[in-house]
FIKOLZA-1660 file (N, C-alpha, C; in steps of 0.1 Angstrom, whole numbers, plus 5000, padded with zeros to 4 digits):
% residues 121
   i   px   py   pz ch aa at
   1 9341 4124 3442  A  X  N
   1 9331 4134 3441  A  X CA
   1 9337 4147 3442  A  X  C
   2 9335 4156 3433  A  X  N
   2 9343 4164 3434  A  X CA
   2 9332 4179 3442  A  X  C
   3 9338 4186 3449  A  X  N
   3 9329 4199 3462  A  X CA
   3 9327 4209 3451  A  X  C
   4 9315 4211 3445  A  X  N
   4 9314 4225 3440  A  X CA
   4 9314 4237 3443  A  X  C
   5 9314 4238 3460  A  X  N
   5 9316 4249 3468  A  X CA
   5 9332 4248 3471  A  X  C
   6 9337 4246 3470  A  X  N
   6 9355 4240 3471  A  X CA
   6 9364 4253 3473  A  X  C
   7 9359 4267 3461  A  X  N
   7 9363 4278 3457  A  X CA
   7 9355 4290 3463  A  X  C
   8 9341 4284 3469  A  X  N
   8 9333 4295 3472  A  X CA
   8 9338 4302 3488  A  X  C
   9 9341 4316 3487  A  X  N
   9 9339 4321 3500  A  X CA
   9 9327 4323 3509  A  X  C
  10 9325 4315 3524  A  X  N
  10 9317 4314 3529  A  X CA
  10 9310 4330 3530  A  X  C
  11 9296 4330 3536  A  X  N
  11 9286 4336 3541  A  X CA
  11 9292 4345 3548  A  X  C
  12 9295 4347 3559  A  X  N
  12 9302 4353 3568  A  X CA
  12 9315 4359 3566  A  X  C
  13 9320 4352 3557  A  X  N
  13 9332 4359 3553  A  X CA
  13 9335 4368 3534  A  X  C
  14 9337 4384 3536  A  X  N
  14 9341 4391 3532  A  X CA
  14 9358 4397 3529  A  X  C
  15 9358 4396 3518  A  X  N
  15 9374 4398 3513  A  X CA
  15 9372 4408 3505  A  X  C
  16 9378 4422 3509  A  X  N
  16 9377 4434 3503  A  X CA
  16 9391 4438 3499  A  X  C
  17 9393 4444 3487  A  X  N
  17 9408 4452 3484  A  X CA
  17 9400 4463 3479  A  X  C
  18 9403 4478 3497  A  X  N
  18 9397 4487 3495  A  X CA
  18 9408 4495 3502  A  X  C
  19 9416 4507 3499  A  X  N
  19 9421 4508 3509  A  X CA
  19 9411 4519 3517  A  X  C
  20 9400 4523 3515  A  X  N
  20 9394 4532 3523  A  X CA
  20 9379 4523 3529  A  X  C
  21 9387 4508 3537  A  X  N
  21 9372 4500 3542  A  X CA
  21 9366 4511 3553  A  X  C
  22 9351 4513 3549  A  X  N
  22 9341 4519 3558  A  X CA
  22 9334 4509 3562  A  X  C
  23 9334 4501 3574  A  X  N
  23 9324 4493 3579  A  X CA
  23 9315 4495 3592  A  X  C
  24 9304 4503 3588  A  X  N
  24 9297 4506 3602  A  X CA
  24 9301 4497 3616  A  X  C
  25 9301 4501 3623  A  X  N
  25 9298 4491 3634  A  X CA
  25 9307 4482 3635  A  X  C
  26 9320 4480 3628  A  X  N
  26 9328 4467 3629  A  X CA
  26 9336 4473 3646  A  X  C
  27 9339 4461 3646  A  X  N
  27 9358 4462 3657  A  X CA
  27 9366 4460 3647  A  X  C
  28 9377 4471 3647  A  X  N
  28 9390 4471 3638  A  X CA
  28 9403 4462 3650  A  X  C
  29 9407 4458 3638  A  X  N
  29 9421 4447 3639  A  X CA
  29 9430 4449 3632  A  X  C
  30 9442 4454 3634  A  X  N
  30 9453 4456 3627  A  X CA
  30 9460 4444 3619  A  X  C
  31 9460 4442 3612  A  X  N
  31 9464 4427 3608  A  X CA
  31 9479 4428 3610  A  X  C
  32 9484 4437 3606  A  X  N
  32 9500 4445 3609  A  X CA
  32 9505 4441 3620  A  X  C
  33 9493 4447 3634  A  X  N
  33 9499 4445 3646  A  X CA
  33 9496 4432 3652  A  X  C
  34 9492 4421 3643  A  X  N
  34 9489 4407 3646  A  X CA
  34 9494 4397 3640  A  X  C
  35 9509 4397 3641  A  X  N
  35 9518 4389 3630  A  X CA
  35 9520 4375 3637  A  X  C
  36 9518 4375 3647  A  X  N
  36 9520 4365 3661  A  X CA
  36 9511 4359 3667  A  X  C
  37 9509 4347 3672  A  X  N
  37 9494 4346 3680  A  X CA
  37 9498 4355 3691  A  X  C
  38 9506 4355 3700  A  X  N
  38 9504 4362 3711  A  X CA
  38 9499 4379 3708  A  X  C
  39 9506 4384 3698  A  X  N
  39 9501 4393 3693  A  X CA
  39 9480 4397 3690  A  X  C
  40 9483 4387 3682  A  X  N
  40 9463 4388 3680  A  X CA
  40 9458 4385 3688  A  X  C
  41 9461 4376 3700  A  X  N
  41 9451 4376 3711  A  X CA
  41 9450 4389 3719  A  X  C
  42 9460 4395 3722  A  X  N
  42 9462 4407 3730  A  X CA
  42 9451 4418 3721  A  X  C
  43 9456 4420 3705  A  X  N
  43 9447 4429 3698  A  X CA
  43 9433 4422 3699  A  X  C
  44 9430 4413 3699  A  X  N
  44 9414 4408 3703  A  X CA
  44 9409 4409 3714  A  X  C
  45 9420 4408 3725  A  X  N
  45 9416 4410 3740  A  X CA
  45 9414 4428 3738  A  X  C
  46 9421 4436 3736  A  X  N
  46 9416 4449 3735  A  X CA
  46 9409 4455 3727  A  X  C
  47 9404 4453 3714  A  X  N
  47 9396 4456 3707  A  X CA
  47 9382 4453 3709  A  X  C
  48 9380 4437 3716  A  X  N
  48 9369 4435 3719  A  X CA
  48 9366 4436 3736  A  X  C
  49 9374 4441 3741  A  X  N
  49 9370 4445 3754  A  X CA
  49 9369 4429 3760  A  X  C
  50 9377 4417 3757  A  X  N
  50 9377 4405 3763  A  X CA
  50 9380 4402 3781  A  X  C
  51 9375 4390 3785  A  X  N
  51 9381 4392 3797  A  X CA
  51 9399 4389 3801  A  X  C
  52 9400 4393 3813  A  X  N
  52 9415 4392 3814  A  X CA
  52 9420 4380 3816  A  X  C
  53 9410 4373 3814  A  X  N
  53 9418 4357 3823  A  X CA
  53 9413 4347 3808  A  X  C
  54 9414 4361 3795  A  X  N
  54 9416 4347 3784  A  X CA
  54 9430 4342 3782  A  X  C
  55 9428 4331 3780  A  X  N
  55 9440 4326 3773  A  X CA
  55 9442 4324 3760  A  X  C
  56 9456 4325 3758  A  X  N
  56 9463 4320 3746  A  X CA
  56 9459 4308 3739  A  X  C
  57 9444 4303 3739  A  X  N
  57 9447 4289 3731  A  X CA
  57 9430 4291 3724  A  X  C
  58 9433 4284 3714  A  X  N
  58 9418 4286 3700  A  X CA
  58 9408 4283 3712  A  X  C
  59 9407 4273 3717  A  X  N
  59 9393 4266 3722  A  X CA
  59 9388 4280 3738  A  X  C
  60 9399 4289 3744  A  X  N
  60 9396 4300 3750  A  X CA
  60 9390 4312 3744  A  X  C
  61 9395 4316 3731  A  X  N
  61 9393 4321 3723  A  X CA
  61 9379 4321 3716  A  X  C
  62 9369 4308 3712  A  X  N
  62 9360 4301 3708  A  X CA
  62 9354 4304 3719  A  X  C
  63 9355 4301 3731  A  X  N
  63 9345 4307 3744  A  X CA
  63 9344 4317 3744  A  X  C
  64 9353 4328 3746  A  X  N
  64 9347 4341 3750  A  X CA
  64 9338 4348 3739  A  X  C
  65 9342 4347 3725  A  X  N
  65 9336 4347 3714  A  X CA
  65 9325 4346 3711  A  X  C
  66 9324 4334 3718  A  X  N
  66 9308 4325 3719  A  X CA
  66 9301 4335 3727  A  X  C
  67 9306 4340 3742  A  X  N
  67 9300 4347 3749  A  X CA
  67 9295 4356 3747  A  X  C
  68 9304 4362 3735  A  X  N
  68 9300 4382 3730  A  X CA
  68 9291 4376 3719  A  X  C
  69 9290 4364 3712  A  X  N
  69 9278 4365 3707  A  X CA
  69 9265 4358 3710  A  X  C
  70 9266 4355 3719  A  X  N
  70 9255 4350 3729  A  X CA
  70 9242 4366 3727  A  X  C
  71 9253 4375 3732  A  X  N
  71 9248 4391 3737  A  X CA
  71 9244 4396 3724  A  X  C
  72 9245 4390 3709  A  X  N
  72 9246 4398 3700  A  X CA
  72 9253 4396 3687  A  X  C
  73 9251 4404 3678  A  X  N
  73 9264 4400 3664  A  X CA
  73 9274 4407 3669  A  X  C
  74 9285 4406 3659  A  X  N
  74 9298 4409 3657  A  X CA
  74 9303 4408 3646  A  X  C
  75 9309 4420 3640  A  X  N
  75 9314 4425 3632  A  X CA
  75 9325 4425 3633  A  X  C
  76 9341 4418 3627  A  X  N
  76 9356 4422 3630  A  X CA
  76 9359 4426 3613  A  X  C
  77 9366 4437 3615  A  X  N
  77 9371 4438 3601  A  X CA
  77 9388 4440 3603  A  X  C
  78 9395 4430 3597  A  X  N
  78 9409 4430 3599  A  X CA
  78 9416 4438 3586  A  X  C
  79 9420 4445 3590  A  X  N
  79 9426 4455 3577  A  X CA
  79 9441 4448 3580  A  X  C
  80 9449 4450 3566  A  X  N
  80 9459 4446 3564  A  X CA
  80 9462 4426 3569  A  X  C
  81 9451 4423 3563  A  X  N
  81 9448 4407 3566  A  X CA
  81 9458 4397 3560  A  X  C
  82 9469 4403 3552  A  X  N
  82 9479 4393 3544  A  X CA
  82 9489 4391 3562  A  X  C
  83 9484 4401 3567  A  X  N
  83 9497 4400 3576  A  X CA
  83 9496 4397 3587  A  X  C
  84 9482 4393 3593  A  X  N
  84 9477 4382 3606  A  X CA
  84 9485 4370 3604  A  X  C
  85 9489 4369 3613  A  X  N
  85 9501 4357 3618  A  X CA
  85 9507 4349 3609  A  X  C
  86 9509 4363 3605  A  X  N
  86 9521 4361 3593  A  X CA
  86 9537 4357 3595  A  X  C
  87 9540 4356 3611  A  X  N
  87 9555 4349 3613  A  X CA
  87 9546 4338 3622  A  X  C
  88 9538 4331 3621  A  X  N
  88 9536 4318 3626  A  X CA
  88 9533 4306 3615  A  X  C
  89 9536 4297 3618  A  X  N
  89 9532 4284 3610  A  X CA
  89 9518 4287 3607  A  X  C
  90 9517 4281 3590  A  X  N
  90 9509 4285 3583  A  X CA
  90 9493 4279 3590  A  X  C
  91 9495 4268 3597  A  X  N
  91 9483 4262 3605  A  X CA
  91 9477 4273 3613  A  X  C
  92 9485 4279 3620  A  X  N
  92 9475 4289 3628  A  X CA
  92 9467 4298 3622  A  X  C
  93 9468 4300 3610  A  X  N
  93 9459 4309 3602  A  X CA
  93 9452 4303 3599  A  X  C
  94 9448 4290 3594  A  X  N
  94 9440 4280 3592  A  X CA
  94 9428 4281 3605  A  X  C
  95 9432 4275 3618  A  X  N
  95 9429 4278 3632  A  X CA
  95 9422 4286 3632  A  X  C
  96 9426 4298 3632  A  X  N
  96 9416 4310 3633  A  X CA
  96 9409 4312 3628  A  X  C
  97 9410 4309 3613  A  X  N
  97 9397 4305 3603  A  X CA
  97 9390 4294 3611  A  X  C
  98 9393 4281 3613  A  X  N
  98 9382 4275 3612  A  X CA
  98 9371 4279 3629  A  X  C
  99 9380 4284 3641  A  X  N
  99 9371 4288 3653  A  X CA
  99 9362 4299 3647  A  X  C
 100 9364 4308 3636  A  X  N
 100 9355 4319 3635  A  X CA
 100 9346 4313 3627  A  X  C
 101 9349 4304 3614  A  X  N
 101 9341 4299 3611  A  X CA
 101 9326 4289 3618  A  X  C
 102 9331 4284 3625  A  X  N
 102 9324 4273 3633  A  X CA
 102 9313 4285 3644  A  X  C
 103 9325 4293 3645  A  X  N
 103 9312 4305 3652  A  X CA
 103 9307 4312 3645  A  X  C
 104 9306 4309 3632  A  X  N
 104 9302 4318 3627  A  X CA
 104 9285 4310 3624  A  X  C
 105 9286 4297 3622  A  X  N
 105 9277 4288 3618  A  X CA
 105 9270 4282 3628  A  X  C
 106 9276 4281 3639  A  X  N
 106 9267 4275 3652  A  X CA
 106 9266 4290 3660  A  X  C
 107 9267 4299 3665  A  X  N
 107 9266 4309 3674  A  X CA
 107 9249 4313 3671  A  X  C
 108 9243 4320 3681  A  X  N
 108 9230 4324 3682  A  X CA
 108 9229 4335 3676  A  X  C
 109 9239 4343 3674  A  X  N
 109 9238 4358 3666  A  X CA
 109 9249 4364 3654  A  X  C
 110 9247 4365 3647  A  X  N
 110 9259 4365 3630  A  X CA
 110 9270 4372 3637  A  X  C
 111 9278 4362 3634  A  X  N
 111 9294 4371 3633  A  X CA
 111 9297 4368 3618  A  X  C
 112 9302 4385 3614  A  X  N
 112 9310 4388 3600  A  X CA
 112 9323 4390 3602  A  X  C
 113 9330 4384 3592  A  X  N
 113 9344 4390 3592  A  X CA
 113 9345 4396 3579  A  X  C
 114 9353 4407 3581  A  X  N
 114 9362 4412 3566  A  X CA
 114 9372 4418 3567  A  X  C
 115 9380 4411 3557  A  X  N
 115 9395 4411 3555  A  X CA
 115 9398 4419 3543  A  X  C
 116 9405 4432 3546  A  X  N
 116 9407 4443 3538  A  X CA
 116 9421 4440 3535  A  X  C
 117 9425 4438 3522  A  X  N
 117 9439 4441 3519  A  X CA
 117 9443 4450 3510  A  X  C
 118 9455 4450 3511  A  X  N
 118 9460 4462 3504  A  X CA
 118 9458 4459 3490  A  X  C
 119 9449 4473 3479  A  X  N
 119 9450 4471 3466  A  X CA
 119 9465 4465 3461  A  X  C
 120 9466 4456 3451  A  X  N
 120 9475 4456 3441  A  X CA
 120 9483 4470 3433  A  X  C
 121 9497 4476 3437  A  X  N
 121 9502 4494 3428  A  X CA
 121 9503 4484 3415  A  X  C
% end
């Protein structure tokens, strides 16, 4: 059986090549300064004002998440997205996809992502 949605980008997720993203309301994410997981947890823990006793692991990350959108949506827009954990095995980019997705689909209030990359010179 072959998935006709196979190609389609989910609901919740936006892929922009803009270099001037205006997104009301988002939390900005450096994708630059998130080449690492320990890296993007830290820029997640400060961007989104997380608590201090998150940890480093998806399923901690998937709770607090859960928590801020318990309270509400959430908007993250990661600019320069080619380059989120871009010196880790290619799985953990996967990872983070699939906890945002999964929150994106079960959580009580929309979380959006958009991933700004750099136009093609």
């Amino acid at each position: 059986m072959v998935d006709e949605n196979a190609d389609r980008t989910p609901d919740w997720l936006t892929v922009c090549r803009d270099d001037a993203l205006d997104v009301p309301g988002a939390v900005v994410l450096a994708g630059a300064g998130a080449r690492n997981r320990a890296d993007l947890f830290a820029a997640l823990a400060a961007g989104l004002a997380l608590p201090a006793y998150l940890g480093n692991t998806w399923d901690a990350l998937s709770d607090v998440l859960r928590d801020l959108l318990d309270a509400g949506p959430l908007t993250l827009l990661i600019t320069d997205a080619d380059q989120v954990l871009a010196d880790e095995p290619t799985d953990q980019y996967g990872l983070l996809f699939t906890v945002l997705g999964d929150l994106a689909t079960t959580a009580p209030h929309p979380l959006r992502v958009v991933l700004g990359e750099a136009s093609p010179t």
